[in-house]
C-alpha positions as CSV (number, residue, x, y, z in Angstrom):
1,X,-3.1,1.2,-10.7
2,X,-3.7,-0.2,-14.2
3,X,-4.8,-3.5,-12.9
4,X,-7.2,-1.9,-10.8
5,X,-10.1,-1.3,-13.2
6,X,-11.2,-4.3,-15.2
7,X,-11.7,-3.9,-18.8
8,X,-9.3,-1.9,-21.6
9,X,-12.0,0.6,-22.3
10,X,-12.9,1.1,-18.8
11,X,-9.5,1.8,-17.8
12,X,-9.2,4.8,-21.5
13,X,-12.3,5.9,-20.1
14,X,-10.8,5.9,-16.5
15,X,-7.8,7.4,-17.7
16,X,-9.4,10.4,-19.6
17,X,-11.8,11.0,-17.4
18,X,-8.7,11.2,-14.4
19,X,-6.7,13.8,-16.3
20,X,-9.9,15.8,-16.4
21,X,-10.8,15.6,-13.1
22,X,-10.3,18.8,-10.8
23,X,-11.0,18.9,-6.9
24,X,-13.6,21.7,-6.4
25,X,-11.4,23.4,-3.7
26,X,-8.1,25.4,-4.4
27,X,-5.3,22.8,-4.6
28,X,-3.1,24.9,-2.4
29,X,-5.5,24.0,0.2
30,X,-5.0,20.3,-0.7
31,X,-1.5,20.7,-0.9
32,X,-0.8,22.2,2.8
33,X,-3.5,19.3,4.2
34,X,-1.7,16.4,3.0
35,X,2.0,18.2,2.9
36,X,1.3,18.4,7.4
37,X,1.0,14.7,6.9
38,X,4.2,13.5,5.3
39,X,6.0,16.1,7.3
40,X,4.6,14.6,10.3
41,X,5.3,10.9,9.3
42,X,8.8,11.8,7.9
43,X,9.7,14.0,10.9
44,X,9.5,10.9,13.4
45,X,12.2,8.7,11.0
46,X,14.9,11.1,12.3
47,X,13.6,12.6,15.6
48,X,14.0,9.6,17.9
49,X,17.6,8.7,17.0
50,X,18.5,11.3,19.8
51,X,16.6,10.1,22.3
52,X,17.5,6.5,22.1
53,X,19.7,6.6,25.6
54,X,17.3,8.3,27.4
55,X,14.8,5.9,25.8
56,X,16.7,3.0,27.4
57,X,17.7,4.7,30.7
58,X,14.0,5.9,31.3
59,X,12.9,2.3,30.7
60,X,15.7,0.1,31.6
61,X,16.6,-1.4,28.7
62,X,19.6,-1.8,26.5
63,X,20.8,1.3,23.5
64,X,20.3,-1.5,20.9
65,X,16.9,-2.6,22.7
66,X,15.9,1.0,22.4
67,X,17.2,1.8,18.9
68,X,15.0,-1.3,17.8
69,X,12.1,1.6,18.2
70,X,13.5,3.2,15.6
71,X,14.2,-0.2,13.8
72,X,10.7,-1.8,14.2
73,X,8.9,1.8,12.8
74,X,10.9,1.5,9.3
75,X,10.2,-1.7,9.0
76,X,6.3,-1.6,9.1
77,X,7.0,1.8,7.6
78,X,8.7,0.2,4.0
79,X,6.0,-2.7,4.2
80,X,3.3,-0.7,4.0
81,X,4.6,1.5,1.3
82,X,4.1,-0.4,-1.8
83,X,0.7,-1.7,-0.6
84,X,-0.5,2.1,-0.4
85,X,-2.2,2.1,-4.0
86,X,-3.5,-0.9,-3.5
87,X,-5.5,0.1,-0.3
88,X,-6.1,3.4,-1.9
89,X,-8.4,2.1,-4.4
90,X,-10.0,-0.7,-2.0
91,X,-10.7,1.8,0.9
92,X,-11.1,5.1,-0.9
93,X,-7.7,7.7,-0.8
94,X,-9.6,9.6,1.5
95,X,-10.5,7.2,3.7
96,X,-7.3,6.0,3.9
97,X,-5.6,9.2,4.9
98,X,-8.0,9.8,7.8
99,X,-7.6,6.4,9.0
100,X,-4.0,6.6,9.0
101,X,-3.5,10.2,9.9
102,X,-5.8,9.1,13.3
103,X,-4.0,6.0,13.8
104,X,-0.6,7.8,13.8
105,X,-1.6,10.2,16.0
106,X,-3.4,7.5,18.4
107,X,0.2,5.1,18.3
108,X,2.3,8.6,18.8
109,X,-0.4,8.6,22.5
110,X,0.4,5.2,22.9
111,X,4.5,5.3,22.3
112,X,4.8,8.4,24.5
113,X,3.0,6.9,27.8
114,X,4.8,3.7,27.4
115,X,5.3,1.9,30.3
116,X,7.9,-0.5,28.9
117,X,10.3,-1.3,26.0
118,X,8.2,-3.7,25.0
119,X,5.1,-1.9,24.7
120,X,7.1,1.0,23.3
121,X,8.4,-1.5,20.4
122,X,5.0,-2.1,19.8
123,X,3.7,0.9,19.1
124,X,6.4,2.2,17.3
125,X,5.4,-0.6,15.3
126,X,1.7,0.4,14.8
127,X,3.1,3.6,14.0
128,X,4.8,2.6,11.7
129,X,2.2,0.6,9.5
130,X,-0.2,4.2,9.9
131,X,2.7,6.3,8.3
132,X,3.5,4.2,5.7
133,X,0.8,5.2,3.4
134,X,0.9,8.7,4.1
135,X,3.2,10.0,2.0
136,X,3.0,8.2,-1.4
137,X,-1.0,8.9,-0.7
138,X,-0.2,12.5,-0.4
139,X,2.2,11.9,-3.4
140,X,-0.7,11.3,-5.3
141,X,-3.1,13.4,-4.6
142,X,-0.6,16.5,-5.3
143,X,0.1,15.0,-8.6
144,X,-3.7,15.0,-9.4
145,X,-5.3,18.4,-7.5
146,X,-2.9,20.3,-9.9
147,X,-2.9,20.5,-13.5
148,X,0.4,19.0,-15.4
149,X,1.8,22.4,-15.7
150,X,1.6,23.2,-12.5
151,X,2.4,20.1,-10.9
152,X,6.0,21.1,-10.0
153,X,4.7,23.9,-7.5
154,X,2.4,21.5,-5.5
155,X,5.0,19.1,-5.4
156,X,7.8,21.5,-4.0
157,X,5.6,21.9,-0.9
158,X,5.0,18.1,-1.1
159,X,9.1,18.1,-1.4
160,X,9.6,20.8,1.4
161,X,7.9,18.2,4.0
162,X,10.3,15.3,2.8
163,X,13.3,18.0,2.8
164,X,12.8,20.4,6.0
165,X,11.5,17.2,8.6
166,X,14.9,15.5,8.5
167,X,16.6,18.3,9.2
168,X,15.0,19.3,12.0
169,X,14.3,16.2,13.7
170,X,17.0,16.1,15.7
171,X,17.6,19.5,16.6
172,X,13.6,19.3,17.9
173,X,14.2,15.5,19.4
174,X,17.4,16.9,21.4
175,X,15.8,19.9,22.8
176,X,12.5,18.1,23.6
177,X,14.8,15.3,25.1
178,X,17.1,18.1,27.2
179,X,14.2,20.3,28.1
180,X,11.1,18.5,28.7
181,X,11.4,14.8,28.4
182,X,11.7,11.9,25.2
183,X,7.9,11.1,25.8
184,X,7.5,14.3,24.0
185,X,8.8,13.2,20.5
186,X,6.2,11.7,20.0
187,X,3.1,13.8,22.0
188,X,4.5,16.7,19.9
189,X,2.7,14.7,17.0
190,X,-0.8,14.8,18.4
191,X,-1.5,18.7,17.5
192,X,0.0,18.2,14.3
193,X,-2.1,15.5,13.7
194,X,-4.9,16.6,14.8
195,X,-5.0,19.8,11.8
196,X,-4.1,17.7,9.0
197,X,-7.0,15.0,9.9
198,X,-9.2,18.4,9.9
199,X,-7.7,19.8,6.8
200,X,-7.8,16.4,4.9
201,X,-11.7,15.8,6.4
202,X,-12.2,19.5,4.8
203,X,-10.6,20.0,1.7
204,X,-9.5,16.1,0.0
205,X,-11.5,14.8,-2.5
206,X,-11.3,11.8,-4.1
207,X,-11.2,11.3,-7.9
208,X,-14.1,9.4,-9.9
209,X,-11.6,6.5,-10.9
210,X,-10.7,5.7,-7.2
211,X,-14.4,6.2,-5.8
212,X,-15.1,3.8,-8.5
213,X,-12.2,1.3,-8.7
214,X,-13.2,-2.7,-7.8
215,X,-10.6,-4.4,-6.9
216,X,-9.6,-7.8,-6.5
217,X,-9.0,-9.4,-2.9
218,X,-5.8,-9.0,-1.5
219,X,-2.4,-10.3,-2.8
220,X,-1.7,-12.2,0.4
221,X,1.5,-14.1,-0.9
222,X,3.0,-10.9,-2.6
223,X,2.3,-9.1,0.5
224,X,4.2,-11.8,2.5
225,X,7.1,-12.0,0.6
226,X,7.5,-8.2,0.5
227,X,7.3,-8.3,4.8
228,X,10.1,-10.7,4.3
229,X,12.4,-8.8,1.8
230,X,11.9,-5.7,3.7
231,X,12.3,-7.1,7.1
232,X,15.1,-9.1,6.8
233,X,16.7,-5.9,4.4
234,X,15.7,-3.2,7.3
235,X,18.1,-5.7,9.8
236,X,20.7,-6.2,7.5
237,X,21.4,-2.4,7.4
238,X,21.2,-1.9,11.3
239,X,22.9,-5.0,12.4
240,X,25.7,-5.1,9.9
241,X,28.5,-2.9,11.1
242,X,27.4,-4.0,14.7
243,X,28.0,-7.7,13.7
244,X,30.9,-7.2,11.5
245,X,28.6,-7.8,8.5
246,X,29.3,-11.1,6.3
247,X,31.8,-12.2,9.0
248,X,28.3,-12.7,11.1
249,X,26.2,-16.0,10.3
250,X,23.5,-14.0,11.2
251,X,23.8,-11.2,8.8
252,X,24.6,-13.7,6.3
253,X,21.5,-15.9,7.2
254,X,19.4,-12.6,6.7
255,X,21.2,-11.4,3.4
256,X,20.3,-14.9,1.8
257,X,16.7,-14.7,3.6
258,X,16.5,-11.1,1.7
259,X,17.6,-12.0,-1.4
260,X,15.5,-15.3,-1.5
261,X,12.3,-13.4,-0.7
262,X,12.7,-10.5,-3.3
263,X,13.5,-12.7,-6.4
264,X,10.3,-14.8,-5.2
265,X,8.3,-10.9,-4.9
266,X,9.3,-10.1,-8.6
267,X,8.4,-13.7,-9.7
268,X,4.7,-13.7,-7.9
269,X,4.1,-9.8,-8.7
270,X,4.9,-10.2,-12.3
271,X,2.8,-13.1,-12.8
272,X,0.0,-12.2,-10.3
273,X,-3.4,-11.1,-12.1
274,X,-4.1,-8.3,-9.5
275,X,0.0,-7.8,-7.5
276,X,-0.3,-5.6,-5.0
277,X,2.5,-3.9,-6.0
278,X,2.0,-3.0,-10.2
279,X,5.7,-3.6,-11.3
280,X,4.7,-2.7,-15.1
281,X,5.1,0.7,-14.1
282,X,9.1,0.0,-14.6
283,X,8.3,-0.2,-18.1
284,X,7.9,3.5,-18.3
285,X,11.1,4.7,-18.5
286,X,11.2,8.0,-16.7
287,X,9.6,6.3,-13.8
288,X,12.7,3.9,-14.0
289,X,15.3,6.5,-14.2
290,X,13.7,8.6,-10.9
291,X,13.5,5.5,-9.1
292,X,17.6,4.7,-9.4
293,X,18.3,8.4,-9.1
294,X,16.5,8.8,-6.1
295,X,17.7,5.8,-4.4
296,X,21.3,6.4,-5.1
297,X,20.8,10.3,-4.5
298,X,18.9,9.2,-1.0
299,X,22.0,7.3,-0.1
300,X,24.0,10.5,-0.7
301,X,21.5,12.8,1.0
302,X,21.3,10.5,4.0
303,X,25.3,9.9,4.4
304,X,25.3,13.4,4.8
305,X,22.7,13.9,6.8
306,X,24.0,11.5,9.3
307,X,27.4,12.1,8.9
308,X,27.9,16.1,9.6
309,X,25.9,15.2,13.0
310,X,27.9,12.1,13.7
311,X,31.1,14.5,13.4
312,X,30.1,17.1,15.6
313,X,29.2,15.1,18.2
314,X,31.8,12.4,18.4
315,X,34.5,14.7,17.7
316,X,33.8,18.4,18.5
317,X,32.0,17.3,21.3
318,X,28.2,18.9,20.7
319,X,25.5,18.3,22.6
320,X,22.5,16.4,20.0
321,X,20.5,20.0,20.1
322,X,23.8,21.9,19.6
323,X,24.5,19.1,16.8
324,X,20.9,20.3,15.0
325,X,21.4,24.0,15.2
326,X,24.6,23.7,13.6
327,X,22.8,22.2,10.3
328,X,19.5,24.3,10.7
329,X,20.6,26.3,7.4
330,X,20.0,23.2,5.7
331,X,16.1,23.3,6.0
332,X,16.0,27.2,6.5
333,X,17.1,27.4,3.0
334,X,15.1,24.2,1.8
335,X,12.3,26.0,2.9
336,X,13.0,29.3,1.2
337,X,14.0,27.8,-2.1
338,X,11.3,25.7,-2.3
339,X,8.7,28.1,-4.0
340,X,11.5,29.2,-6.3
341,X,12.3,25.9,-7.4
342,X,8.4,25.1,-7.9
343,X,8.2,28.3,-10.1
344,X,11.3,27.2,-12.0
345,X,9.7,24.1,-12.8
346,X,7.1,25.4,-15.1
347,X,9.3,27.6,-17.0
348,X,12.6,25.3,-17.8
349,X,13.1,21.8,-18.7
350,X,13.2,19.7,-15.2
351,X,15.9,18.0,-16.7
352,X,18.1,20.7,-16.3
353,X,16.5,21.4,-12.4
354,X,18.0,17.8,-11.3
355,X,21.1,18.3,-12.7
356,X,22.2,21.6,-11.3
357,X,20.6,20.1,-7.9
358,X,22.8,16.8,-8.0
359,X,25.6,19.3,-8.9
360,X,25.4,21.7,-6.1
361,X,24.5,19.0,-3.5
362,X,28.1,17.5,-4.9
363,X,29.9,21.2,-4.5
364,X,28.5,21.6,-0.8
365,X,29.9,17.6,-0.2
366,X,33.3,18.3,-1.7
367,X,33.3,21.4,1.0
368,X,32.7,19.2,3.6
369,X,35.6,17.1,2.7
370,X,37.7,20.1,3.8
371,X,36.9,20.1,7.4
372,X,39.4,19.6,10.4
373,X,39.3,19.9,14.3
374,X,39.5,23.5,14.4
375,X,36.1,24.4,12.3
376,X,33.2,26.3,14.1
377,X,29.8,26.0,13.6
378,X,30.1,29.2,10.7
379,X,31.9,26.1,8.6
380,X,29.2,24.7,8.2
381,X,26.7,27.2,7.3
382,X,27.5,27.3,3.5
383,X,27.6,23.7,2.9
384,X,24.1,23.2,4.5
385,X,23.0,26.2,2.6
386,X,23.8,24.8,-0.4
387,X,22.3,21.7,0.2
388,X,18.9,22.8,1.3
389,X,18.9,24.2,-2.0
390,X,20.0,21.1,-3.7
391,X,17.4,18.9,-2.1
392,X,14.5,21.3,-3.1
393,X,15.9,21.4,-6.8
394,X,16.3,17.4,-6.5
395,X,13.2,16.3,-4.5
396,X,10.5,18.3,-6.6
397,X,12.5,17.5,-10.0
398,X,12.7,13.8,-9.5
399,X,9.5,13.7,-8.3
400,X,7.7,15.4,-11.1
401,X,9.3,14.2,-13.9
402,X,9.1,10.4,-12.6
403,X,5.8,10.1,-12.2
404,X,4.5,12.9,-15.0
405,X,4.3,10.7,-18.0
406,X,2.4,8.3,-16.3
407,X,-1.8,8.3,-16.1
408,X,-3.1,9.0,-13.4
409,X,-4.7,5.9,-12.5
410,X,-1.0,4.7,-11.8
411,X,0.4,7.1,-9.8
412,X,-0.7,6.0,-6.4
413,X,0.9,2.4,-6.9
414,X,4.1,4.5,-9.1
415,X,4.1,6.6,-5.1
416,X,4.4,4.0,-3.1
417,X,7.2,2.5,-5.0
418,X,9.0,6.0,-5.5
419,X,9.4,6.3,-1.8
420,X,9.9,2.8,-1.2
421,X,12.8,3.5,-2.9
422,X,13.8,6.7,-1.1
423,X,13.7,5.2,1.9
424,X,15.9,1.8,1.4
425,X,18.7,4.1,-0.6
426,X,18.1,6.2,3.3
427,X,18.4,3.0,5.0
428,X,21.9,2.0,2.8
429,X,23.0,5.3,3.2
430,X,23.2,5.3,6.7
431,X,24.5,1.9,7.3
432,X,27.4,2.7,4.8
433,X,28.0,6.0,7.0
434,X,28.3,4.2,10.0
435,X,30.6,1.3,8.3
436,X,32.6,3.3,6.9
437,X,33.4,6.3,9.9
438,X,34.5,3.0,11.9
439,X,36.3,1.3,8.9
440,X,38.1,4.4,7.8
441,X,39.4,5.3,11.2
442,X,40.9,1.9,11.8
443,X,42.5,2.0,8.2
444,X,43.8,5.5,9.0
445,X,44.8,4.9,12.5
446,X,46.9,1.5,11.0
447,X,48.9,4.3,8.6
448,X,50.1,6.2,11.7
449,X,51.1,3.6,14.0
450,X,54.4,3.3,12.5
451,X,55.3,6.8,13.1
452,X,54.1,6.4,17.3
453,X,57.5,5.4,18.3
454,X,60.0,7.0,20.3
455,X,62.0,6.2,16.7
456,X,60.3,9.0,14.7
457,X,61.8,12.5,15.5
458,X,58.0,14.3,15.6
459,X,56.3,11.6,18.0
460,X,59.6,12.0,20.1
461,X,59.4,16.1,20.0
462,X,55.8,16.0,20.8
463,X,55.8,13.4,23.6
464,X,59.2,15.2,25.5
465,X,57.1,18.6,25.4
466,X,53.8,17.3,26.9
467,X,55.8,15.2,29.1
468,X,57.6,18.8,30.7
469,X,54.1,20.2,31.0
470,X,52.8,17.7,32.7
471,X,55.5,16.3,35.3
472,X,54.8,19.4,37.7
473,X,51.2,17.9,37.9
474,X,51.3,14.3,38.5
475,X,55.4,13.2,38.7
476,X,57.8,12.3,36.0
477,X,56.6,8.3,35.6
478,X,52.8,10.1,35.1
479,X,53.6,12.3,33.3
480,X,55.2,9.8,30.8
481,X,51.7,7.4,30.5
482,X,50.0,9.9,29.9
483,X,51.4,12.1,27.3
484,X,51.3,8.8,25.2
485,X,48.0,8.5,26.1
486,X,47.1,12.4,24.6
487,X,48.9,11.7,22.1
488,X,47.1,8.2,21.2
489,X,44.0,10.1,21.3
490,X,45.0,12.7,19.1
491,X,45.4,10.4,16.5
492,X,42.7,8.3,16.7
493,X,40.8,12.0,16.6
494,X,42.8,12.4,13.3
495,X,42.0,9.1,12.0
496,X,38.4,9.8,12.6
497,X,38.3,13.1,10.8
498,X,40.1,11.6,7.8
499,X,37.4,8.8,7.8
500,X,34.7,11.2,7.8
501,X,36.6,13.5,5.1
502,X,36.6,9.8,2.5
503,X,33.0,9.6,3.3
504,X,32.0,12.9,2.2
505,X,34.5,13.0,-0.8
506,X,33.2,9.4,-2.0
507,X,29.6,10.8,-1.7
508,X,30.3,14.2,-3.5
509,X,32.1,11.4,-6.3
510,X,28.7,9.8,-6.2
511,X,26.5,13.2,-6.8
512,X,28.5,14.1,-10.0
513,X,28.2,11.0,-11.7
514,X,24.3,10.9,-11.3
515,X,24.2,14.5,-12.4
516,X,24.8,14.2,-15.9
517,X,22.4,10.8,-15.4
518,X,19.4,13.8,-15.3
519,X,19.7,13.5,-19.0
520,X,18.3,9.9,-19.0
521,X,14.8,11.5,-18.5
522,X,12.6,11.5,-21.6
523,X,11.5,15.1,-21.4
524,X,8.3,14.8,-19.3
525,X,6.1,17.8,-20.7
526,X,6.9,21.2,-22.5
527,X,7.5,24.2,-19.6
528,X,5.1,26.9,-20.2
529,X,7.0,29.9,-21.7
């Protein structure tokens, strides 16, 4: 952070001496200690959405009591997140990471022995604020162990952890939950914990301008507001389709409450001497063309994510583990593609890396708009194929060529935003999932009610043949009810698919608009040839 380090020629000194800096270990070493971190952090944004009934039936508490555990860890999660460079610089990077790498695994103890909702809510919370700076901080110190050149390798396994953790959180929380218990969503953190903090204690350095930064006290206002904003933004997005949205007074009372408190954030952090979160960095305009892209791309990535689950289980009737397997190409692929697309990055224009990555992740959508009541699980083994390769191409692209023209002294505050972004475009991508699978299936389910009458020759056909079949069973006046009954459910089965076939066509719409928006970059730095 600019602001961080008083003076103009302390900060060109700063600045020079930050691009020369090195760490004196290998950066792939770096690179795997912090890259167990965000995988860890992002891993538990996605892992306990299976678990939530158990969750309430093991501590006797509501589903919307238990899926405020979920609610209360992105909350303290997105608060924390643009305060991470900020803290960086006043506790040390390292120093940081340790801290909150411990705490995380500590809270994961503390929400898996739970002994009430309460205490679980609580937790989660505390959980929360320890992963919040762990992945813009890992950000960062990617960016600088790795020359500029080279920057697009580190940062695919960076991307790999943001990538492969949502896709197999719940296929690991349902077979946890089936197998073992739901305690273990979170226990299974500990270990994992445990070998980043010892990595991270090993092999992290931190550079000369962050071991040397003074910063001023805390922006306690800006900080406030930014609680605010984020708080009443996070319940907005999970209470909305619950509460029927702006037909609530409650969800209007927090929309105006949200929009109120971020107008007052921009006004205090633009005029603040030392914000807490260093909204110059907007004025760099590569930075401000990631930051749209990957909040509108996270809303895409996060419909589907949510969606192709949501489909198999509501309507094909899978189990939450069955649900995972059925995507697991998704981060199989992710994973393999990531070194390729890291390699790629030093030897082609980024630019073009995005594009083709917004592109494909549009083809595999516009796949899934094809799907009906008779697929298998093979159906969806291309799409998620495809995407896992998308993501990889998007994820390191967006996040190199953000954040490269910046110095490096910006990048940890430039990280906190960056994923502050991802994760409220994941937060409006879901609720507009949700909304709209509900939405759509009324809408459709409105179009064929005029055609369930004894009037229409096909409803008539169809109701006389399941009647025949079933009068042996249960009697003629039985056998009537409930072949209208079938047949009511076969349409609102129908209705449902055709919701979930708009939601995936609207998103693959979305994709192919923002790929040609790739272009907007200012090319970042020269690939080595």
């Amino acid at each position: 952070m600019s602001h961080a380090v008083p003076g103009g020629a302390a900060n060109a000194a700063g600045g020079s001496a930050a691009e020369a800096w090195r760490p004196s270990v290998n950066p792939w070493l770096v690179a795997l200690s912090v890259m167990l971190a965000t995988f860890v952090e992002v891993l538990d944004t996605t892992i306990v959405s299976v678990a939530v009934p158990n969750i309430a039936g093991a501590l006797a508490a509501t589903n919307d009591e238990a899926t405020r555990v979920i609610t209360c860890y992105l909350i303290a999660n997105a608060i924390i997140l643009p305060a991470s460079g900020w803290l960086s610089l006043r506790f040390g990077r390292k120093r940081l990471m340790l801290s909150c790498a411990g705490l995380f695994a500590v809270a994961s103890f503390m929400c898996g022995s739970s002994p009430t909702i309460g205490v679980l809510l609580v937790s989660s919370a505390l959980q929360g604020i320890a992963g919040g700076a762990l992945v813009p901080l890992s950000q960062a110190i990617l960016m600088e162990s790795f020359p500029p050149e080279k920057r697009g390798m580190g940062l695919a396994m960076y991307s790999l952890g943001l990538v492969l953790a949502p896709a197999i959180g719940p296929v690991l929380g349902g077979w946890l939950t089936d197998n073992y218990s739901w305690r273990w969503i979170f226990y299974i953190n500990i270990p994992v914990c445990i070998l980043a903090l010892f990595m991270m204690w090993r092999f992290v350095e931190d550079p000369p301008y962050v071991r040397n930064a003074k910063v001023g006290r805390i922006d306690a206002s800006g900080f406030v507001l930014i609680g605010i904003w984020l708080a009443a933004f996070q319940f907005l997005m999970d209470d909305g389709q619950k509460k029927d949205w702006f037909g609530s007074a409650y969800i209007t009372r927090l929309a105006f409450v949200s929009v109120v408190a971020f107008v007052l954030m921009l006004v205090r952090e633009s005029r603040a001497g030392h914000p807490i979160v260093d909204l110059r960095v907007f004025k760099n305009r590569n930075f401000l063309v990631g930051s749209v892209l990957m909040t509108l791309m996270s809303v895409a990535m996060f419909s589907s994510i949510t969606g192709i689950p949501l489909f198999l289980q509501t309507l094909m009737g899978y189990t939450a583990q069955l649900a995972g397997e059925a995507v697991a190409a998704r981060g199989i692929a992710s994973a393999l593609a990531a070194p390729l697309v890291g390699y790629m990055m030093s030897k082609i224009d980024g630019r073009w890396v995005a594009a083709v990555g917004l592109a494909l992740f549009g083809v595999s959508t516009i796949q899934l708009g094809g799907i009906d009541l008779t697929v298998s699980t093979g159906n969806f083994v291309v799409p998620c194929i495809l995407q896992g390769v998308a993501l990889s191409c998007i994820m390191t692209s967006l996040n190199t060529i953000g954040v490269a023209a910046l110095p490096n002294e910006q990048i940890g505050n430039a990280s906190g935003i960056f994923n502050l972004m991802r994760n409220l475009g994941g937060s409006i991508g879901i609720a507009l999932t949700n909304t709209f699978a509900l939405r759509g299936l009324q809408s459709h389910y409105a179009q064929f009610i005029p055609h369930a009458t004894i009037y229409d020759p096909a409803y008539q056909q169809q109701t006389q043949a399941l009647q025949q079949g079933l009068a042996p069973l249960v009697g003629a006046p039985q056998a009537a009810l409930q072949a209208q009954g079938m047949l009511q459910g076969t349409l609102l089965q129908q209705a449902s698919v055709m919701a979930y076939i708009d939601i995936f066509r609207w998103t693959a719409v979305l994709l192919f608009v923002l790929a040609p928006c790739a272009f907007l970059f200012k090319r970042a730095m020269s690939p080595r040839r």
